[in-house]
Structures are given as structure tokens and as C-alpha cells.
C-alpha positions in Angstrom: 130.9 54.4 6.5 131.7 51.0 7.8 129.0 48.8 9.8 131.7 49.2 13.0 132.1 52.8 12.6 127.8 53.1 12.3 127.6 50.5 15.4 130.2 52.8 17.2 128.2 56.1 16.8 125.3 54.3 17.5 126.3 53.4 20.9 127.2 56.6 21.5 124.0 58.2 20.5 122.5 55.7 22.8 125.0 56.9 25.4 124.4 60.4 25.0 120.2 60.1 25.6 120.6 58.0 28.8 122.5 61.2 30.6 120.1 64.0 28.7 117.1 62.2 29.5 116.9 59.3 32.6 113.5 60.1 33.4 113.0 57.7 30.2 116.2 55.9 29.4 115.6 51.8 29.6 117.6 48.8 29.9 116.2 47.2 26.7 118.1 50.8 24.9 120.7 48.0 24.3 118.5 46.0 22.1 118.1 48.9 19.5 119.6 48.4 16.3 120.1 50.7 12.9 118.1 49.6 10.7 119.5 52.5 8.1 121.9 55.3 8.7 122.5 57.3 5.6 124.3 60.4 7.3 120.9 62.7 6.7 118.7 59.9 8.7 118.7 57.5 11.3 116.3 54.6 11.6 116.3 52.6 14.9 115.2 49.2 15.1 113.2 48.1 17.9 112.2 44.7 19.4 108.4 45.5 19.0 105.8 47.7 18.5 105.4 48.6 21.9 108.8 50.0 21.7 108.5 52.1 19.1 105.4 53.9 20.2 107.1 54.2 23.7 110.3 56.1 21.4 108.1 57.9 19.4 105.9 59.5 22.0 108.9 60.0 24.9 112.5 59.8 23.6 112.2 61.2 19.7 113.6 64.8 20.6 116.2 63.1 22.7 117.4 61.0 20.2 117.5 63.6 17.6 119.4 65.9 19.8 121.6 63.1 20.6 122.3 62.4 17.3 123.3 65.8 16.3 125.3 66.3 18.8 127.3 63.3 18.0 127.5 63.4 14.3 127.5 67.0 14.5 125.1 67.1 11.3 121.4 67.6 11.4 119.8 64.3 11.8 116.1 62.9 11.2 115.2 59.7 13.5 113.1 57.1 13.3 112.0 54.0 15.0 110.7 51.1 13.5 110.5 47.4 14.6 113.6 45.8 13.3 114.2 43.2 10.5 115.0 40.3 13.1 111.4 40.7 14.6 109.2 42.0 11.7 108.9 38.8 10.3 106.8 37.8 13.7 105.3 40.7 13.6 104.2 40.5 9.8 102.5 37.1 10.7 100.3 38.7 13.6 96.9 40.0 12.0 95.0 40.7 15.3 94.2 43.7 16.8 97.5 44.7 19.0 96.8 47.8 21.4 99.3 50.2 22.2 100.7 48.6 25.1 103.6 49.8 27.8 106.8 47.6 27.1 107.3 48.4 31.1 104.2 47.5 31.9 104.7 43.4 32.5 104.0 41.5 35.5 108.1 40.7 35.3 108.3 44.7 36.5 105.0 45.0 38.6 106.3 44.8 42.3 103.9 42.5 44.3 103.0 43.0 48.0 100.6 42.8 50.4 98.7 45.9 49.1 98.1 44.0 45.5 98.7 41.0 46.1 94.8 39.8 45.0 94.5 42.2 42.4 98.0 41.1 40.5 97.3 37.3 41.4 93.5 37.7 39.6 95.3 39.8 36.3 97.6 36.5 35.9 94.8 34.0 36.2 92.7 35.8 34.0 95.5 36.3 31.4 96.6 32.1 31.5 92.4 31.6 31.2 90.7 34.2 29.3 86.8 34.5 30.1 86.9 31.6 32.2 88.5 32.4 35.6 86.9 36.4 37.0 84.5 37.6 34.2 84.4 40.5 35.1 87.8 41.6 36.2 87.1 44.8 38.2 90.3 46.8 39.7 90.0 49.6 41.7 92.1 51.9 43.7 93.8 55.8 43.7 95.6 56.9 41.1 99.3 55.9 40.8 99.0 52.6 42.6 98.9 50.2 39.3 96.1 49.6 37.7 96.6 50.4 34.4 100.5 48.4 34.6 98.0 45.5 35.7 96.0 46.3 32.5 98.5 46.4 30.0 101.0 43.2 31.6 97.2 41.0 31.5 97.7 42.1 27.4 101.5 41.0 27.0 100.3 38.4 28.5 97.5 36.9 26.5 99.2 38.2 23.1 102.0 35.6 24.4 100.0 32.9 25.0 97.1 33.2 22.2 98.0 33.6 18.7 95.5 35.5 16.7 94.2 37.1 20.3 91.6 39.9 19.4 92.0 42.9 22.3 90.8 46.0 22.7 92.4 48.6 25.4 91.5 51.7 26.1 90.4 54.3 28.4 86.9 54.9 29.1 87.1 58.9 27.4 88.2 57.0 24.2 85.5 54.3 24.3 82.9 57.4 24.7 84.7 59.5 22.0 85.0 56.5 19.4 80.9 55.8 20.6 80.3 59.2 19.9 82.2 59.3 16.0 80.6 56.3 15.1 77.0 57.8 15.8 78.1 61.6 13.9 79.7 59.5 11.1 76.7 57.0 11.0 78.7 53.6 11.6 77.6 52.1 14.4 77.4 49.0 12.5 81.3 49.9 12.7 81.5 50.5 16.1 80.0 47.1 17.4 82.0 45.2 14.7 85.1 46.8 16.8 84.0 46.2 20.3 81.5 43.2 20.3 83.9 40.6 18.6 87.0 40.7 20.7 88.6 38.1 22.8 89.0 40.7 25.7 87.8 44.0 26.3 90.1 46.4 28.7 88.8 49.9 29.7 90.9 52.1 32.5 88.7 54.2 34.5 85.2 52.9 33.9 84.6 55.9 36.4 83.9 58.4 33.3 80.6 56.8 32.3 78.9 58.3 34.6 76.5 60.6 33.6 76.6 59.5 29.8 73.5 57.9 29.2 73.5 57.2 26.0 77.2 55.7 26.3 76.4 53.4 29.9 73.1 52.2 27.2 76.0 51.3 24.6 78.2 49.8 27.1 75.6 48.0 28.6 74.8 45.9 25.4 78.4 46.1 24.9 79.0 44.0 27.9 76.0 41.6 27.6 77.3 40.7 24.0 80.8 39.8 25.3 80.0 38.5 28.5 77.3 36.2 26.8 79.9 35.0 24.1 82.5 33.9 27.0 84.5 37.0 26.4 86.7 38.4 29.1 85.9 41.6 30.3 88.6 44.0 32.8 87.8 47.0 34.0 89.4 49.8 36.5 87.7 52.6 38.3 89.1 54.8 41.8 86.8 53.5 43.5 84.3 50.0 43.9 81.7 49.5 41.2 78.7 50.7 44.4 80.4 54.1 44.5 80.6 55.4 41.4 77.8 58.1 41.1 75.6 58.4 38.2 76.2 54.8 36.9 72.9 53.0 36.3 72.4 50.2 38.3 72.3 47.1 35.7 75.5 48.4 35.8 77.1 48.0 38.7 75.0 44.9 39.8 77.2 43.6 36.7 80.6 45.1 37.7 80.2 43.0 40.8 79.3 39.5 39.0 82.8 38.6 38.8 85.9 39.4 40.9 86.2 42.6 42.5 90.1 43.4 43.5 91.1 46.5 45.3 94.5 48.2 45.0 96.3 50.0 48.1 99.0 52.4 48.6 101.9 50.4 49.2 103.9 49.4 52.2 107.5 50.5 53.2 108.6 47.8 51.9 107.2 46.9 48.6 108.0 51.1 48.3 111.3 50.1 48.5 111.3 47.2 46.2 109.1 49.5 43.7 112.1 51.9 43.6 114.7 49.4 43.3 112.2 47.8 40.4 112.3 51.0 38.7 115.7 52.1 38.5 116.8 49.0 37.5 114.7 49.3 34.4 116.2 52.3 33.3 119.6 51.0 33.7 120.2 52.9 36.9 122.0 52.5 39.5 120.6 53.3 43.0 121.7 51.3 46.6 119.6 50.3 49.4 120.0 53.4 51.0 118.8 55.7 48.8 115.8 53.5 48.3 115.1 53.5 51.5 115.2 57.3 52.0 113.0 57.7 48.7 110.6 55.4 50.6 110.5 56.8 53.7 109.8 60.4 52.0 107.4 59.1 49.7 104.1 57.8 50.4 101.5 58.5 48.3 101.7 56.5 45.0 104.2 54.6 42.6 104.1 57.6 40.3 105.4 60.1 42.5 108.3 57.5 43.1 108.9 57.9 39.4 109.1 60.9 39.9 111.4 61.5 42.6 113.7 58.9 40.8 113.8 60.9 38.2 114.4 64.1 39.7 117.4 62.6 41.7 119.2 61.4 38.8 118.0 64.8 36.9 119.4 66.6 39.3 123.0 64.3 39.2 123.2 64.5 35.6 122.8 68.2 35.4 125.6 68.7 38.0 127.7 65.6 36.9 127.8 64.5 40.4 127.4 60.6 41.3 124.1 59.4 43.4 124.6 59.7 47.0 122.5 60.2 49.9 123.5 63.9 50.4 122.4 64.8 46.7 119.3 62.9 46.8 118.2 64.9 49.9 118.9 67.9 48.2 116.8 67.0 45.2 114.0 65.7 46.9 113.5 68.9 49.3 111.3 70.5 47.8 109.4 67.9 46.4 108.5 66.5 49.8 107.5 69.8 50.6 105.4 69.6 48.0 103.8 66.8 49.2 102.7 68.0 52.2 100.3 70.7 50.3 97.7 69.5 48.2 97.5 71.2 44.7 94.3 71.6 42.7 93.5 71.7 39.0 92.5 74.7 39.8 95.2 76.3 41.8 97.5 75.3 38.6 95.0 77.4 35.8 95.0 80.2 38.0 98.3 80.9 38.4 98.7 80.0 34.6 95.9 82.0 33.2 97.2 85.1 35.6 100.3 84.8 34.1 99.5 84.9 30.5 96.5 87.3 30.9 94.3 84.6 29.4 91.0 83.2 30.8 89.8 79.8 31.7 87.2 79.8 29.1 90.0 80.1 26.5 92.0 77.7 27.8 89.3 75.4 27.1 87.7 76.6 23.7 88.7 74.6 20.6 91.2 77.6 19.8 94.5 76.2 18.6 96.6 79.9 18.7 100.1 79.6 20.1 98.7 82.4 23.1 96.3 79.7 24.0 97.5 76.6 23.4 101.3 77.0 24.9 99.4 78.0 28.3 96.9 75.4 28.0 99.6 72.5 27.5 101.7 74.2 30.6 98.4 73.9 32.4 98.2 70.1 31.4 102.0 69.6 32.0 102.0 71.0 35.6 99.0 69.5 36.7 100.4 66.0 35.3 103.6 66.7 37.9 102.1 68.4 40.8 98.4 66.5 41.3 97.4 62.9 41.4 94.7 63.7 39.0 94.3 60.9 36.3 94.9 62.0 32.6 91.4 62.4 31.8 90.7 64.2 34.4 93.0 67.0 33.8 91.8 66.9 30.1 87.9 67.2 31.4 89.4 70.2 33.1 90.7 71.7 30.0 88.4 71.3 27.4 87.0 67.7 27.9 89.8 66.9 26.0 91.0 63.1 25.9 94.0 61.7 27.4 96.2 61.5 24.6 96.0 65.3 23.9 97.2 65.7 27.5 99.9 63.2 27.1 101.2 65.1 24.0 101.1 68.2 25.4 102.7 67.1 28.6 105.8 65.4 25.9 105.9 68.8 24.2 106.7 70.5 27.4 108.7 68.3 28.7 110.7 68.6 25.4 111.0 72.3 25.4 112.2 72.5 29.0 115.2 70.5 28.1 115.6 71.9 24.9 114.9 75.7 25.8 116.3 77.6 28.7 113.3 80.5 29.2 110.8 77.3 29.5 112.6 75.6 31.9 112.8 78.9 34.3 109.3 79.8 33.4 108.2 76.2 34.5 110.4 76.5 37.6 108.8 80.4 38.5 104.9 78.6 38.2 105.6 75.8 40.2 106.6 78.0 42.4 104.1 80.2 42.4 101.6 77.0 42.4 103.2 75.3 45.3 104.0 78.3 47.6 100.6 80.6 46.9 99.2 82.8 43.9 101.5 86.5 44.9 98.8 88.7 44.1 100.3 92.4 43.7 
């Protein structure tokens, strides 16, 4: 087969995953390469790492299907950063973290709700450990904080070769604390957290009541901070708020700056929708954003998320996006919004409907009777609360945020792939958003 003829099937594999799958389709899908296609296997070349964990955790099933369809053969696919760019990338022996590609301060949509917070992310990331040490966010979920997090990274891995950063989330910081002491390497553990340029942990919130881990953290941070390291935290609330955190503690979450993060305006709501469908190559006009605005008020993620089911809704129909269709697929949504929905509301209906019980749901027990209903549980409360990953996981299990956001990708998979979960799905939302019908 002929480089052309591979670069036209490519395009059209790339064409094909933008309609199954908007929710996740990008602008920068046009910078993907084939690195090899040997009829039995694809392997797509991406710009960088980010990129190819963002593939590989949200568009793999997508692309696969994609490429079937248009080869009409089974197909494997993989990403990998391409030839152009692994050379940079072979050079680059520091710690990278597995950042957003989205999340850049290019895409984060400033206004007058985060307009300290985003200006104190960019100083800190031109001036590491010299400008707000410590960098303390806070705000609801779904207003920015962790896009503010990972775009201070890009940042500093652009300007500082050889940059050490760690980024995580304060459940994996706890769970890697708590390895380190079962596998007896907390030599290990300090090596990994007490010698970085930076040290980024979303939702600082989940210390509390972890003694043992605020006493870790608490060295952790007075090694860094003593070294001229740059510290940034988040929490959902301010540092004097969070129960159960020892004081030392919060007397040094307040020694630098302190920014908070509010729900955002009409305005930047707008521009924040605009922002977002331009990133994944869509196109939307000003009065559609404007109606998604008005309806939505809550967070940026649920703006995602009516984006997304707009343009779900247009590609399953094969209509264009107008006003009229965009009011029909955000009707119940904003219905939606006007009840709130609890973890709980969500395990109810889903362990009633699978005769299961809570306590299995969160045992260790990895059967297909429990785990498919434990990952719907994780799935629907990712859509229908404002609940943070680790919470819902703490919910479930105490399990950490990356076992939600797989489970959440597996579902999200079947229900495109699999006709009986995507009415089941449909008939517990239902049941979720409307009232438990107890016969």
C-alpha cells in the first residue's frame, strides 16, 4: 500500500472518530501521524506524551472501531509519540507527569471569577519557588483548579530543561506514602518527593484525618519549602476550613498566596463554551453559546457536558447544530440541574437494580456481578454529581481516582459500543433523576 493511499485512510479513520465520539475529538487530531500501518495494526504518532495518554485512556476504542470500519479488517491501535518529536523527547530525563494536553493557560478562559488565581499559576510558573510559595487554590469542583495545575506544568517543562515535577492528587500521595511504608522504602519515597523542583497535589482536602500521612507531608513540605522549592496545592475550600488538618498545617498553607476560584460569570460562561468547542474542532455560534450559558450555571464541567450532549445528540440524528436541537438536548439536563443527586441516591438505585449490596460494591471482589455495577455506580455519579473523583472512589471502596476514571472510560465505551448498556444507563438515570419507583 502506497504512503498516499495509508495517508488517505488515515484521514478517514480520523474522520470517522470525530462523528462517533465529539465528547473527545480535538483540533490537534490533525497532527497525528502513522507511525506504521501493516494492515493487522495501526500505530499513531503523536506530538507528545501528553497526547498519547489522553488517546490511550479516552479515544482507543474509538479509534479501533474507526479503523475497522474503514478498512473493514480487524485492526489493533496504538499511539506513540512520533519519530519527528521523540528525539526531544529522548533528550528529556526528568520526571514528566501525566499532564492534560488541554489543560494550558492558552485554553483556560480568564475572568473576573479567576482572574488572581490564573494570574498567580503564571507568575509562579515564569519564577519557580520565588514568587507565592505556597501556591494555594481553592474553590468547587468543576471551576479550574486542576487545568490551573496542569498548564503551571506545561509551563515550567517549557521554560526549565531538566525540570523535576511531581503531580498528583492527594489519594495517590497517601497511597504511594502508604506502599512505601508496607514495602519498607521510605528511603524511596522521600528520594521521590523531597528532591523535586515543584511539588503539585489536587485536593489537599483528603489529608484530613490521616495522621500519619499530614506527619509525612508535613516534613515533606518543610524539606521543599526550606530548599526554595515550589510548592501548589488545591483544596474546595480555604486552608482554615478544612476539618481534621493539624494546625502547623494550615498556618503553612496560608504563608504564601492564597487564591480563590468562583463560579463564573455569564460572560466568561460564554467565552468558556466557545473555548471549548473550538478545541474539539467544533463548530458552535454565538447563539447557541449563549443559550448553553444562560442554562448552565454551576461549573465548567457541566458545560462540557452539555457540549457534548448537543453535538451527541446531532451526530446521532445527523442533523446540523441549531438552536432548536440544542434545546431539545439540553431539556432534560437542565432539569437535572434543578435536583441535587447524591452518591447515594446513585448506589441505591444501582444496587436495587442488580440485587447487590453496598458492602459489595465496595469489597475488593473483582466478579463481573460486582464490578460491572460498581463501575455504573462510578460512571453515573461522575455525570450526574459534582462530586470530585476521589470522592466517589471514597464512596466505593476508598478506591483512588484512577480506578474511577477507568471505570467511568469502560462505560462510556460500552454505551457506544453496546445497545442494552446504553438503554440500561438511560433507564438508571432515570430512575436516579426522577425518584427510586419502589414496587
Amino acid at each position: 500500500m502506497s504512503a498516499h493511499e495509508v495517508a488517505n485512510i488515515f484521514t478517514d479513520i480520523v474522520a470517522r472518530v470525530r462523528a462517533m465520539d465529539p465528547a473527545n475529538a480535538r483540533t490537534w487530531f490533525d497532527d497525528l501521524t502513522v507511525e506504521r500501518f501493516d494492515g493487522g495494526s495501526i500505530a499513531i504518532g503523536c506530538p507528545d506524551e501528553s497526547n498519547v495518554r489522553f488517546l490511550h485512556e479516552n479515544c482507543r476504542s474509538s479509534f479501533t472501531r474507526a479503523a475497522q470500519q474503514i478498512t473493514g479488517h480487524l485492526v489493533t491501535v496504538d499511539f506513540v509519540v512520533g519519530a519527528a518529536d521523540r528525539r526531544v523527547a529522548d533528550q528529556a530525563e526528568w520526571s514528566r507527569p501525566a499532564l492534560h494536553p488541554d489543560y494550558t493557560f492558552e485554553n483556560f478562559v480568564v475572568g473576573p471569577s479567576n482572574r488572581l488565581a490564573h494570574a498567580s499559576c503564571i507568575a509562579v510558573g515564569q519564577s519557580l519557588g520565588q514568587t507565592y510559595n505556597p501556591l494555594f487554590l481553592y474553590g468547587s469542583a468543576g471551576l479550574g483548579k486542576t487545568h490551573l495545575l496542569h498548564a503551571v506544568c506545561h509551563e515550567v517543562h517549557k521554560r526549565i530543561a531538566g525540570s523535576v515535577i511531581q503531580l498528583l492528587s492527594c489519594e495517590d500521595f497517601v497511597n504511594r506514602f502508604i506502599r512505601a511504608i508496607e514495602q519498607g522504602n521510605i528511603t524511596g519515597f522521600h528520594s521521590q518527593f523531597r528532591t523535586v523542583d515543584a511539588l503539585v497535589i489536587d485536593d489537599i482536602q483528603f489529608l484530613r484525618e490521616r495522621e500519619q500521612s499530614q506527619e509525612e507531608f508535613f516534613h515533606t513540605y518543610n524539606a521543599l519549602y526550606n530548599s526554595g522549592k515550589q510548592i501548589i496545592l488545591s483544596a474546595d475550600s480555604p486552608p482554615n476550613e478544612i476539618p481534621s488538618i493539624e494546625a502547623r498545617l494550615i498556618s503553612r498553607f496560608n504563608w504564601g498566596l492564597v487564591a480563590r476560584i468562583d463560579p463564573p460569570s455569564y460572560e466568561t460562561r460564554v467565552a468558556i463554551v466557545q473555548k471549548k468547542a473550538h478545541l474539539r474542532g467544533l463548530e458552535i455560534n454565538d447563539e447557541i453559546a449563549e443559550y448553553i450559558a444562560r442554562q448552565v450555571q454551576a461549573n465548567i464541567r457541566e458545560l462540557e457536558g452539555a457540549l457534548t450532549t448537543i453535538y451527541a445528540l446531532a451526530t446521532t440524528l445527523g442533523e446540523p447544530v441549531d438552536l432548536r436541537l440544542a434545546q431539545t438536548a439540553l431539556e432534560g439536563q437542565i432539569k437535572l440541574a434543578t435536583k441535587h443527586i447524591s452518591i447515594t441516591d446513585i448506589i441505591d438505585v444501582v444496587t436495587d437494580h442488580f440485587d447487590v449490596r453496598l458492602t459489595d460494591l465496595q469489597s475488593k471482589r473483582r466478579s463481573q456481578s460486582i464490578t460491572v455495577p460498581r463501575q455504573i455506580c462510578m460512571y453515573l455519579a461522575r455525570n450526574l454529581t459534582r462530586h470530585s473523583l476521589e470522592e466517589i472512589g471514597g464512596h466505593l471502596g476508598g478506591r483512588d481516582h484512577t480506578t474511577v476514571m477507568h471505570a467511568c472510560s469502560k462505560i462510556a465505551e460500552a454505551q457506544q459500543s453496546d445497545p442494552q448498556m446504553q438503554a440500561l444507563l438511560s433507564e438508571l438515570t432515570k430512575r436516579v433523576t426522577q425518584g427510586r419507583q419502589v414496587a
